[in-house]
C-alpha positions as CSV (number, residue, x, y, z in Angstrom):
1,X,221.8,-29.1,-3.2
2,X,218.2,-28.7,-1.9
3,X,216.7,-25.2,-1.4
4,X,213.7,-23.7,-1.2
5,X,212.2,-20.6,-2.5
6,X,209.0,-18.6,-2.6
7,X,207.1,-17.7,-5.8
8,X,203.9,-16.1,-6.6
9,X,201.5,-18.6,-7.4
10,X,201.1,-18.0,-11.2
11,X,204.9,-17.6,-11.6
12,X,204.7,-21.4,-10.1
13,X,202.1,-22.5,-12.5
14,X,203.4,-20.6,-15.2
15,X,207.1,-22.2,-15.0
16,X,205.3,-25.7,-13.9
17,X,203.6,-25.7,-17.6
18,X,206.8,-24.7,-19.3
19,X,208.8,-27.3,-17.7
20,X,206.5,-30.0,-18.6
21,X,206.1,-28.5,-22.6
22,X,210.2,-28.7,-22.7
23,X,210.1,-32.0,-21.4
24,X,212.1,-30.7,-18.2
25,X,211.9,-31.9,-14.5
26,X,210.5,-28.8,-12.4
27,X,214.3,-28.9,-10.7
28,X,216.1,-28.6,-13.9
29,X,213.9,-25.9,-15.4
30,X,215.0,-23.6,-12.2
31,X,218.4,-24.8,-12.5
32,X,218.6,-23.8,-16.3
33,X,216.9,-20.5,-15.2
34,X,218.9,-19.3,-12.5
35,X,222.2,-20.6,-14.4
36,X,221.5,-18.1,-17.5
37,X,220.7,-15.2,-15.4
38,X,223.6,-15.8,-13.5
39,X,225.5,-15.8,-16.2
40,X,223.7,-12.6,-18.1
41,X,224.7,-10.7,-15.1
42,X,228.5,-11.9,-15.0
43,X,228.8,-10.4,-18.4
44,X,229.0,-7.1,-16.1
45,X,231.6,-8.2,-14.3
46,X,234.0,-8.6,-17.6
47,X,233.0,-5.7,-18.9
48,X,233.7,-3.3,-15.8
49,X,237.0,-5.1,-15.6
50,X,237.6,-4.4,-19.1
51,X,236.5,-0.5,-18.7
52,X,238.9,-0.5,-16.1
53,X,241.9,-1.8,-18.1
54,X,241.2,0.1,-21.0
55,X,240.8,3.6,-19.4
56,X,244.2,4.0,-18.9
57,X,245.1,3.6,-22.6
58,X,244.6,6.1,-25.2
59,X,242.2,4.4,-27.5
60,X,242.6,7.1,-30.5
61,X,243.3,6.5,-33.9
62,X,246.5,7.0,-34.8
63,X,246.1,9.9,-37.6
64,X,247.4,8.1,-40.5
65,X,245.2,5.1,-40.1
66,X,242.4,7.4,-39.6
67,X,243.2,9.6,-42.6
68,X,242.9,5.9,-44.5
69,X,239.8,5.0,-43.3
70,X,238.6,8.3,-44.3
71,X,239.9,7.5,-47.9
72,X,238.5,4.2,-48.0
73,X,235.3,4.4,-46.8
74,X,235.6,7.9,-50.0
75,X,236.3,5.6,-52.3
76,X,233.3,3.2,-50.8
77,X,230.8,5.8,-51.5
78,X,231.9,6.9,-54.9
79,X,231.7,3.2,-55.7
80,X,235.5,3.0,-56.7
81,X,235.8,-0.6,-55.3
C-alpha cells in the first residue's frame, strides 16, 4: 500500500543515510521500522492479557517447596554442592 507521512527534515535525512548504509530501499527501511515498533508495543498486549489470567490464581509457593528452596539455595552458600 502507498501512504504518505510527514517527518522533520533531519529525521528524513537521517533515515535516508541509514537506508542507503544497510543497503535498503527508503520504502523497506520504513516498513522494517514501523513493523518492529509495532511489534515492541504488542508485547503489551500479551502481557496485560496474561496479568489478567494470572490474577485470579494464587501464585504462592506451596510451603514445602519453598522450605526446599530455602534448603538448597543453604546448602548453595555453604558450598555443600
Amino acid at each position: 500500500m502507498k501512504t504518505a507521512v510527514s517527518l522533520p527534515d533531519d529525521l528524513f535525512e537521517n533515515a535516508d543515510v541509514l537506508a542507503e548504509k544497510l543497503g535498503l530501499s527508503r520504502s523497506a527501511l520504513y516498513a522494517t521500522a514501523v513493523a518492529e515498533f509495532v511489534a515492541k508495543h504488542r508485547g503489551g498486549d500479551v502481557t496485560a492479557r496474561l496479568d489478567a489470567v494470572y490474577e485470579k490464581s494464587d501464585s504462592r509457593v506451596a510451603k514445602n517447596l519453598r522450605r526446599a528452596q530455602v534448603q538448597s539455595v543453604m546448602k548453595d552458600e555453604r558450598g555443600d554442592w
